[in-house]
GUVEXTOR-798638 format. One record per residue: residue number from 1; residue in three letters; x, y, z of N, C-alpha, C in turn. Coordinates in nm, 2 decimals. Layout:
REM residues N
seq: NUM | type: ala | n.u: X | n.v: Y | n.w: Z | ca.u: X | ca.v: Y | ca.w: Z | c.u: X | c.v: Y | c.w: Z
...
REM end
This chain:
REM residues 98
seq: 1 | type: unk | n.u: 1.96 | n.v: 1.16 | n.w: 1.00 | ca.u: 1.94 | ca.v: 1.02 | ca.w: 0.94 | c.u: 1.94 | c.v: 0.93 | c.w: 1.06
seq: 2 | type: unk | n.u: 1.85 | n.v: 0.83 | n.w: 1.10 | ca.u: 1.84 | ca.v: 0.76 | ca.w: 1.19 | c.u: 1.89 | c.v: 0.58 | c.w: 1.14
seq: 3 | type: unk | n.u: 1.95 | n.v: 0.48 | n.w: 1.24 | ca.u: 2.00 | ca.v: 0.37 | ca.w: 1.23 | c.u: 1.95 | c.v: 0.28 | c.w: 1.11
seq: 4 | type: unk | n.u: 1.79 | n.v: 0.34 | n.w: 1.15 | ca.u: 1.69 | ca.v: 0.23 | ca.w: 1.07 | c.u: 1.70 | c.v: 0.24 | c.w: 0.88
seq: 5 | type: unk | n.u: 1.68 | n.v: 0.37 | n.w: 0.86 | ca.u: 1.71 | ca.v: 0.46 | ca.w: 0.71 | c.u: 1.81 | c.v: 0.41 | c.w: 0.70
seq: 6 | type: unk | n.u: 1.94 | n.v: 0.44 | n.w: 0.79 | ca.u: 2.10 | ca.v: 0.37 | ca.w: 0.67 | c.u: 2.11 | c.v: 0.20 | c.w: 0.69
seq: 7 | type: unk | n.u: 2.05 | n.v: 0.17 | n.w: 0.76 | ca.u: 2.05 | ca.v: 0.02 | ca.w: 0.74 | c.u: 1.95 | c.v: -0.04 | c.w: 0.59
seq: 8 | type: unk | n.u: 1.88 | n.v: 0.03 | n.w: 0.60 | ca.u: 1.78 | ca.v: 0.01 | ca.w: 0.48 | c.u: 1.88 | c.v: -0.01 | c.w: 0.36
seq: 9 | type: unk | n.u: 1.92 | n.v: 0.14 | n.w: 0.35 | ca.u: 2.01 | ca.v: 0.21 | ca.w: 0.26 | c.u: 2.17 | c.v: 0.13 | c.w: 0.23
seq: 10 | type: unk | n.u: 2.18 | n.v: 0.05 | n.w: 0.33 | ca.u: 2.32 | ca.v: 0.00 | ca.w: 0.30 | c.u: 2.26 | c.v: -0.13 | c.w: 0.27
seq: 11 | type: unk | n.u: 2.13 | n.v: -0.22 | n.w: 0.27 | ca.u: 2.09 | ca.v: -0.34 | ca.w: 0.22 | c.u: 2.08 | c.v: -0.33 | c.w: 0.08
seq: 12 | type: unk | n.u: 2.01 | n.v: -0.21 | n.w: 0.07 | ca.u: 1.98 | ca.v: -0.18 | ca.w: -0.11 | c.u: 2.10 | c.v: -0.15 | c.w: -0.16
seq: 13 | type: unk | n.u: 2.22 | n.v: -0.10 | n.w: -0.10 | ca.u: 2.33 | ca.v: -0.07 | ca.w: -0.13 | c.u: 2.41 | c.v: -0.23 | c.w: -0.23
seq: 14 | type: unk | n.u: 2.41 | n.v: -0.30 | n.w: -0.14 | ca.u: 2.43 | ca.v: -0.41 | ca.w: -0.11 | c.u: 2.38 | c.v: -0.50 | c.w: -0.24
seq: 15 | type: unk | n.u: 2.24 | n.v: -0.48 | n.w: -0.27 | ca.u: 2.17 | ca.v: -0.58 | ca.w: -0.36 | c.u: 2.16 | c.v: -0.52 | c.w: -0.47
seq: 16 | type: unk | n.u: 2.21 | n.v: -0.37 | n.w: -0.50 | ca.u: 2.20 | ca.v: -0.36 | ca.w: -0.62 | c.u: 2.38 | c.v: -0.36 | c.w: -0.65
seq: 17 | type: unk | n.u: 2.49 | n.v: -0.34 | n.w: -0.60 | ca.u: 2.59 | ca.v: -0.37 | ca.w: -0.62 | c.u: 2.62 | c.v: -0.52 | c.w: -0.69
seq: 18 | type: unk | n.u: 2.54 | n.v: -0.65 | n.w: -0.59 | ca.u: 2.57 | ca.v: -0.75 | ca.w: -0.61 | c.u: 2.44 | c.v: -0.79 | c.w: -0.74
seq: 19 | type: unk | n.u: 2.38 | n.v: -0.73 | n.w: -0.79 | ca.u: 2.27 | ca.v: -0.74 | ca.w: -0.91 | c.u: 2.36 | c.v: -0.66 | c.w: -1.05
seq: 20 | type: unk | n.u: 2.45 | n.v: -0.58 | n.w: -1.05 | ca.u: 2.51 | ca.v: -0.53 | ca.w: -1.10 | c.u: 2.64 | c.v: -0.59 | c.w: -1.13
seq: 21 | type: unk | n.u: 2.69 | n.v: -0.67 | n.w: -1.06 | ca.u: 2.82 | ca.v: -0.72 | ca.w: -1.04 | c.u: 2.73 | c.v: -0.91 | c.w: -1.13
seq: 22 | type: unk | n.u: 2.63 | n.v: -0.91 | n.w: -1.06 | ca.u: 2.63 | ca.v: -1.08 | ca.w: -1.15 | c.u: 2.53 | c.v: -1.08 | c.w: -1.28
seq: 23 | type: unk | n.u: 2.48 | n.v: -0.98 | n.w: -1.34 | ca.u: 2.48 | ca.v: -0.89 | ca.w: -1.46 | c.u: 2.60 | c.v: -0.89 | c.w: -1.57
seq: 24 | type: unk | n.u: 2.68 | n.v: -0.83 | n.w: -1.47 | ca.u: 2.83 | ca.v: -0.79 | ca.w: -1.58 | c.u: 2.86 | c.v: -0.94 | c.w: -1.60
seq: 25 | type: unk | n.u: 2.89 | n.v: -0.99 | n.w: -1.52 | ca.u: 2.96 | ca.v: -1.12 | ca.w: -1.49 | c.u: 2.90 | c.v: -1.22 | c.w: -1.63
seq: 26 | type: unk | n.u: 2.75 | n.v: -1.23 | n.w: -1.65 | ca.u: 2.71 | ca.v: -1.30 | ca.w: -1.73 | c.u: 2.72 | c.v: -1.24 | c.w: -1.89
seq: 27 | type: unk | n.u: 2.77 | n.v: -1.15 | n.w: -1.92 | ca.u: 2.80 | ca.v: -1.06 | ca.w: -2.04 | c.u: 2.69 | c.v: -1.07 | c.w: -2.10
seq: 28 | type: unk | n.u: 2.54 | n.v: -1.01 | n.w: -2.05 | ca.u: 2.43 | ca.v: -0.98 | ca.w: -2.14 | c.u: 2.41 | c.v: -0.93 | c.w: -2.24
seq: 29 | type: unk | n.u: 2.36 | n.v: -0.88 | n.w: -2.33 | ca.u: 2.35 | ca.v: -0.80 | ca.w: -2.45 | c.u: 2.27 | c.v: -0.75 | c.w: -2.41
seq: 30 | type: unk | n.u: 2.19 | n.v: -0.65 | n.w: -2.48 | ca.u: 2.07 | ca.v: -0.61 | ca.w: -2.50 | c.u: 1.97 | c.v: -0.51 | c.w: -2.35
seq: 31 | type: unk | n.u: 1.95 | n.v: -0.57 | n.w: -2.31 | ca.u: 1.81 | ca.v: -0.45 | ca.w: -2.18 | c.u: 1.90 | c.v: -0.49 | c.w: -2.10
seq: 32 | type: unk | n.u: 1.97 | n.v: -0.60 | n.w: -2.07 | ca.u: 2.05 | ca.v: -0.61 | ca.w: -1.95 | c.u: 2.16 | c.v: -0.51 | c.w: -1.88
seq: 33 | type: unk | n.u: 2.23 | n.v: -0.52 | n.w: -2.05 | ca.u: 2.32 | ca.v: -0.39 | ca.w: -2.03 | c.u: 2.28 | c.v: -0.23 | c.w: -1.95
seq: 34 | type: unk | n.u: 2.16 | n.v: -0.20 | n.w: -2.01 | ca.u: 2.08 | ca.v: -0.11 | ca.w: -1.94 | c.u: 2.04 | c.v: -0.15 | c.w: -1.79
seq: 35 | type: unk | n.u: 2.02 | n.v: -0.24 | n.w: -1.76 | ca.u: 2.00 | ca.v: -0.26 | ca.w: -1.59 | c.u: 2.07 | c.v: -0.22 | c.w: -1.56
seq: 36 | type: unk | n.u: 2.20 | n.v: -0.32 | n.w: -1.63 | ca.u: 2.36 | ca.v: -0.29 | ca.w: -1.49 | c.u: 2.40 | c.v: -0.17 | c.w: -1.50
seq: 37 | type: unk | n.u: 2.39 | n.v: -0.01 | n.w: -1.59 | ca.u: 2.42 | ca.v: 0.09 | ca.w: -1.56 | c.u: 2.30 | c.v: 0.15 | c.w: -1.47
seq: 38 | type: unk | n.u: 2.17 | n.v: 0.10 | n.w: -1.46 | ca.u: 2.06 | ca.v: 0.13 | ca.w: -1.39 | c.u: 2.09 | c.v: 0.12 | c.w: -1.25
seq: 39 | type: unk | n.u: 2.11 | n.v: 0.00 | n.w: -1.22 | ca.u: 2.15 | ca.v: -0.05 | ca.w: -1.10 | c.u: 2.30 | c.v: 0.00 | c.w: -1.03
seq: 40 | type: unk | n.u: 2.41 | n.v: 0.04 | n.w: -1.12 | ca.u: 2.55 | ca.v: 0.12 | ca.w: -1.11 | c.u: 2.50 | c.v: 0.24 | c.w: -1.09
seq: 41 | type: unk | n.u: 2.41 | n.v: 0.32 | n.w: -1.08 | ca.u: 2.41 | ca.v: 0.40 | ca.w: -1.07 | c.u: 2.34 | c.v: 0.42 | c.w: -0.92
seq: 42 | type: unk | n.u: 2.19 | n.v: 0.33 | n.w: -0.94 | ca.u: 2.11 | ca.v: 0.31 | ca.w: -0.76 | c.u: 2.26 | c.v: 0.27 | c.w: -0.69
seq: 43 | type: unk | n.u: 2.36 | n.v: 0.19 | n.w: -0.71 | ca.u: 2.49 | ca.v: 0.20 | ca.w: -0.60 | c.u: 2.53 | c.v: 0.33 | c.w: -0.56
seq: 44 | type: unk | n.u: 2.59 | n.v: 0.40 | n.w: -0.70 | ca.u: 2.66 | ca.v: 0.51 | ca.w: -0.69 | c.u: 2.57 | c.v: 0.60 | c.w: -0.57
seq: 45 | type: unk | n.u: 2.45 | n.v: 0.63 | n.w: -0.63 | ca.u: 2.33 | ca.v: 0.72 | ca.w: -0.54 | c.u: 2.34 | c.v: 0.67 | c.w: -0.40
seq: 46 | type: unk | n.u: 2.28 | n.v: 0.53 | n.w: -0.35 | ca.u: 2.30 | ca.v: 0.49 | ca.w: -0.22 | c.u: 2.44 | c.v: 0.51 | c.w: -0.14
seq: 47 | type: unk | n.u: 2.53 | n.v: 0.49 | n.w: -0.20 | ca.u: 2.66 | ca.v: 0.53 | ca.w: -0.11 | c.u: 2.68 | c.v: 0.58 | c.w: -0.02
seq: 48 | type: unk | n.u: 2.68 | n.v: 0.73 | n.w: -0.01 | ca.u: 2.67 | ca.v: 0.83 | ca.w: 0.10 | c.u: 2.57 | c.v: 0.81 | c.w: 0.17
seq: 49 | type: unk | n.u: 2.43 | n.v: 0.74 | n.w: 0.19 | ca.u: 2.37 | ca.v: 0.70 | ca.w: 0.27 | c.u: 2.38 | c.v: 0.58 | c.w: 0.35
seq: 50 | type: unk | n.u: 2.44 | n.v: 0.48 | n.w: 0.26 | ca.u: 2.44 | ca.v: 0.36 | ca.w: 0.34 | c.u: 2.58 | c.v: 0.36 | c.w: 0.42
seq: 51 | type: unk | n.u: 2.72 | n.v: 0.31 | n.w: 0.30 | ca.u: 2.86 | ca.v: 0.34 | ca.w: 0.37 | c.u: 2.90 | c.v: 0.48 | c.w: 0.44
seq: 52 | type: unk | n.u: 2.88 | n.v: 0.57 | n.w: 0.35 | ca.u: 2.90 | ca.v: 0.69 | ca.w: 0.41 | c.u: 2.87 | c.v: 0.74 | c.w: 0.54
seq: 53 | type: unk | n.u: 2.75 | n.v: 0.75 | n.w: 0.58 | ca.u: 2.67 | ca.v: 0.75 | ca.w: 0.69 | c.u: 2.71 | c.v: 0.61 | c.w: 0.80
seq: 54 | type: unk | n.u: 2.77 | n.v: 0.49 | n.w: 0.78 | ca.u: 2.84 | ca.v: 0.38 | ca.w: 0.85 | c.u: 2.93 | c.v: 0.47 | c.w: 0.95
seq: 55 | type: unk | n.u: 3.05 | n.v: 0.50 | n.w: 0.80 | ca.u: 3.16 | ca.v: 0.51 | ca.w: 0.85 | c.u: 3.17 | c.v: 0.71 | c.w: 0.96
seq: 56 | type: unk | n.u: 3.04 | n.v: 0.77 | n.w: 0.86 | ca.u: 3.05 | ca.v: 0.89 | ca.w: 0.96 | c.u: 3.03 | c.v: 0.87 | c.w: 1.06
seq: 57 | type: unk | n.u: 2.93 | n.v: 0.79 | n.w: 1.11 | ca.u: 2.85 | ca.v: 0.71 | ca.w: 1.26 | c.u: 2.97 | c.v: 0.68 | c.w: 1.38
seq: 58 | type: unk | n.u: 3.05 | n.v: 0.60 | n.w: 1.33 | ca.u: 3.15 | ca.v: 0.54 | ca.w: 1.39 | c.u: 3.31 | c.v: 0.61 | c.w: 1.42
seq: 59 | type: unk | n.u: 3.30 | n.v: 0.75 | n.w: 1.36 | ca.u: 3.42 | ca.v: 0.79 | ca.w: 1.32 | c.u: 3.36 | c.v: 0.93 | c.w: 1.43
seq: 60 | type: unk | n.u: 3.25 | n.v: 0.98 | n.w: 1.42 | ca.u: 3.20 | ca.v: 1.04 | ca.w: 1.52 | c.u: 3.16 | c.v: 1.03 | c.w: 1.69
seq: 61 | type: unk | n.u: 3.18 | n.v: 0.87 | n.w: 1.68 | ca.u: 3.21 | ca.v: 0.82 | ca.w: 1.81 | c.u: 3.35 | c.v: 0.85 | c.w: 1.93
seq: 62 | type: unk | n.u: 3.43 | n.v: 0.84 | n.w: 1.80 | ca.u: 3.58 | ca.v: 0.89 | ca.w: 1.86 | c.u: 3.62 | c.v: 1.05 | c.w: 1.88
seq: 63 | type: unk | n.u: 3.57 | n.v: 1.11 | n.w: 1.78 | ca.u: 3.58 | ca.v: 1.23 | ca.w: 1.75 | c.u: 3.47 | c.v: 1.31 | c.w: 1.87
seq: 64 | type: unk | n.u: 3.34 | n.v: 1.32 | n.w: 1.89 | ca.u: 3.32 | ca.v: 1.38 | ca.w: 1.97 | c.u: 3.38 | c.v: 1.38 | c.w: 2.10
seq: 65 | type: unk | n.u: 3.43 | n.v: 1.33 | n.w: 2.15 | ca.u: 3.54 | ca.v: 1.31 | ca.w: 2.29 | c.u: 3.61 | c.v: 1.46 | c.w: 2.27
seq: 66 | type: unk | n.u: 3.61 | n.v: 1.54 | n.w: 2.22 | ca.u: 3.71 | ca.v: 1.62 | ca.w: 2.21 | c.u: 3.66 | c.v: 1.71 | c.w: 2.15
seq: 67 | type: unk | n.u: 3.61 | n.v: 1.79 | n.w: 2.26 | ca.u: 3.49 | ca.v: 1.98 | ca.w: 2.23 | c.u: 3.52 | c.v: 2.02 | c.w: 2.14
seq: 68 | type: unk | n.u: 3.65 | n.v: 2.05 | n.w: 2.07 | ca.u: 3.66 | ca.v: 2.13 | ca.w: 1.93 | c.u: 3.64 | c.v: 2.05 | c.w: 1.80
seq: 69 | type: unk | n.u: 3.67 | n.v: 1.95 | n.w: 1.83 | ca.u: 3.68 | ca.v: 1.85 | ca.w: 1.67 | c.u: 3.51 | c.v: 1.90 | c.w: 1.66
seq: 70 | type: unk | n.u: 3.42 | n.v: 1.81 | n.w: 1.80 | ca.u: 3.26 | ca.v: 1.79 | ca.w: 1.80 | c.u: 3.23 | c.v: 1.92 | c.w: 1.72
seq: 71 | type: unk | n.u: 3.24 | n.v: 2.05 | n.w: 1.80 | ca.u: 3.20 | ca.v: 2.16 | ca.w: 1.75 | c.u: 3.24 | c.v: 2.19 | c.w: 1.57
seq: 72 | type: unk | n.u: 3.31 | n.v: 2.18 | n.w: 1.56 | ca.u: 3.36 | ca.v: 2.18 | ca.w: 1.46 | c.u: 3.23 | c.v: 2.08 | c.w: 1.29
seq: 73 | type: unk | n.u: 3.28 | n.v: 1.98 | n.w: 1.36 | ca.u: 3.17 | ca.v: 1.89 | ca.w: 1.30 | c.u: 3.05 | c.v: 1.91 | c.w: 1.33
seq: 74 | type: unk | n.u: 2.99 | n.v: 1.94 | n.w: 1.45 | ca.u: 2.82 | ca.v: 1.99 | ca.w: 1.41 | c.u: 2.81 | c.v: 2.12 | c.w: 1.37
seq: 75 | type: unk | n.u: 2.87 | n.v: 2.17 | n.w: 1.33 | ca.u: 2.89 | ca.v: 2.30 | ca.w: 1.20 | c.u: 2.91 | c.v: 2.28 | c.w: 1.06
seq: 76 | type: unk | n.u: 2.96 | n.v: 2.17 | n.w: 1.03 | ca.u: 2.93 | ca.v: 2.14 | ca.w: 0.86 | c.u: 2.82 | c.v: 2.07 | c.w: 0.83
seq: 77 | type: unk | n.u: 2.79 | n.v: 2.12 | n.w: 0.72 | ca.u: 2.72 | ca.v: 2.05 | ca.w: 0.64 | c.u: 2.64 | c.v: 1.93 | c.w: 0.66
seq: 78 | type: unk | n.u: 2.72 | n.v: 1.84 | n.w: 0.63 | ca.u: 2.72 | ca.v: 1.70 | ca.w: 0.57 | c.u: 2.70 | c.v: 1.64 | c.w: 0.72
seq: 79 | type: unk | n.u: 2.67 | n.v: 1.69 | n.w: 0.86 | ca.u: 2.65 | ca.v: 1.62 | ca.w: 0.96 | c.u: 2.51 | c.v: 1.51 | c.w: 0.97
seq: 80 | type: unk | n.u: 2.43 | n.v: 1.53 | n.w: 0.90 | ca.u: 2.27 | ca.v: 1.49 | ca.w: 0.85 | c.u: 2.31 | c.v: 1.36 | c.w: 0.83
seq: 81 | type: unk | n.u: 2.48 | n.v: 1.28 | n.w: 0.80 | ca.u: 2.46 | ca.v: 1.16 | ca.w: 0.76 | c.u: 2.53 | c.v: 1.10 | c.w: 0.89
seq: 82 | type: unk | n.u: 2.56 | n.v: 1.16 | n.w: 1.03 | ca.u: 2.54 | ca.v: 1.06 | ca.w: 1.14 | c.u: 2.44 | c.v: 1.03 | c.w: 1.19
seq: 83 | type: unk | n.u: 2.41 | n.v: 0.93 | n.w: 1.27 | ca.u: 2.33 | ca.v: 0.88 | ca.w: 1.28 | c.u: 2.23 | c.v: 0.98 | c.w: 1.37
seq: 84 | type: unk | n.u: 2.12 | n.v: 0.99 | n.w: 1.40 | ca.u: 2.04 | ca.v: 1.08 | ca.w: 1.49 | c.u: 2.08 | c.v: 1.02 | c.w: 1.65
seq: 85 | type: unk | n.u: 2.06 | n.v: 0.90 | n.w: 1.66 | ca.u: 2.06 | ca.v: 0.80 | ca.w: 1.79 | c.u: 2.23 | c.v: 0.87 | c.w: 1.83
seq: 86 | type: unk | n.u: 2.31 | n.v: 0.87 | n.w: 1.73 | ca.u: 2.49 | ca.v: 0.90 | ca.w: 1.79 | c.u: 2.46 | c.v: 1.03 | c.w: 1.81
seq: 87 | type: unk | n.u: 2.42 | n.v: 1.14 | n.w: 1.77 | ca.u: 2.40 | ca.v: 1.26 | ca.w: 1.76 | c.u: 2.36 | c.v: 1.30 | c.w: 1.94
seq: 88 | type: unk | n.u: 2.22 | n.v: 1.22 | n.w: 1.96 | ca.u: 2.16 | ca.v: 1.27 | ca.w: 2.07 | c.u: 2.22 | c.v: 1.21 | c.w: 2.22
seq: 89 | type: unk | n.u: 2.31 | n.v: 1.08 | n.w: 2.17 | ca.u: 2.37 | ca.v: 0.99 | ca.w: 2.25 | c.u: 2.48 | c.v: 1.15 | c.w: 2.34
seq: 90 | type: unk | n.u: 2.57 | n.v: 1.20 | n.w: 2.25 | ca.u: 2.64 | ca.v: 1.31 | ca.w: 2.24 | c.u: 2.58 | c.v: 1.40 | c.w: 2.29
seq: 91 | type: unk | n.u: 2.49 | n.v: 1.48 | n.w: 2.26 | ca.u: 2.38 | ca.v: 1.54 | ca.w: 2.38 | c.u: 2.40 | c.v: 1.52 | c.w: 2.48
seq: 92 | type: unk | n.u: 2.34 | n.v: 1.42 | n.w: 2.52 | ca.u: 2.34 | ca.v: 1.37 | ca.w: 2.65 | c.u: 2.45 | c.v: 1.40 | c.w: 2.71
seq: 93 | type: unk | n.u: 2.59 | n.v: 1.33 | n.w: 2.67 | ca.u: 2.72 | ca.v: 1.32 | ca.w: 2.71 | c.u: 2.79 | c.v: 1.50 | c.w: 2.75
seq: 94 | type: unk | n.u: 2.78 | n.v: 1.57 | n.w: 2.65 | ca.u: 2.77 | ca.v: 1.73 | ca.w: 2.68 | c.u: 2.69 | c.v: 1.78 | c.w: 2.79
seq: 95 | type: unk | n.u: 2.59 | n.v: 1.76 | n.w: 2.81 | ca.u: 2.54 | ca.v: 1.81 | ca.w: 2.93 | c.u: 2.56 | c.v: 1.77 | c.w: 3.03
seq: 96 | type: unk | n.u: 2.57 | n.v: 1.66 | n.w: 3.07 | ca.u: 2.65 | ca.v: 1.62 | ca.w: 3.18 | c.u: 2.77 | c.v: 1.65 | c.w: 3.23
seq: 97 | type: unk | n.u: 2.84 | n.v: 1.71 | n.w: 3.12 | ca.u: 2.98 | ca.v: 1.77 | ca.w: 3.11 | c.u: 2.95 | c.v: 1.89 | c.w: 3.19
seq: 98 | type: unk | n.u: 2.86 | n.v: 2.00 | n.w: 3.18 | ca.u: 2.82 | ca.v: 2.09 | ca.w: 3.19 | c.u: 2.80 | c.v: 2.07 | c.w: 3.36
REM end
């Protein structure tokens, strides 16, 4: 995942939360109701890309300093939601180590 994609992802994050939230707010009847679970849900979905991927980004900054945590983490899974740019920054930083 690169800076550009979760920024995207945390805007839309963002505007469909706050489209959702002033929806409820107005107590619509009728198609509205269906937005704001439309839009509750484009939140729910965006999540893991936009916050999720934030807080992996920055939590991976601290965390690679220390060869077993790193290893450990670019072994699961769910690594695809740091950033690419933190990933290769880390690269770099290892080899030099070397």
């Amino acid at each position: 995942m690169t800076k550009r994609l979760s920024t995207i992802c945390l805007v839309a994050f963002f505007l469909c939360f706050l489209g959702g939230f002033v929806i409820h707010r107005q107590g619509s009847p009728g198609v509205f109701k269906y937005i704001e679970y439309i839009l509750a849900a484009a939140a729910m979905a965006l999540f893991p890309f936009s916050v999720g991927s934030y807080m992996a980004t920055h939590s991976w900054r601290e965390l690679r300093k220390d060869r077993a945590k790193r290893e450990f983490i670019l072994k699961h899974p769910l690594r695809f939601l740091i950033w690419r740019e933190a990933r290769d920054e880390a690269d770099g930083v290892e080899k030099r180590e070397e």
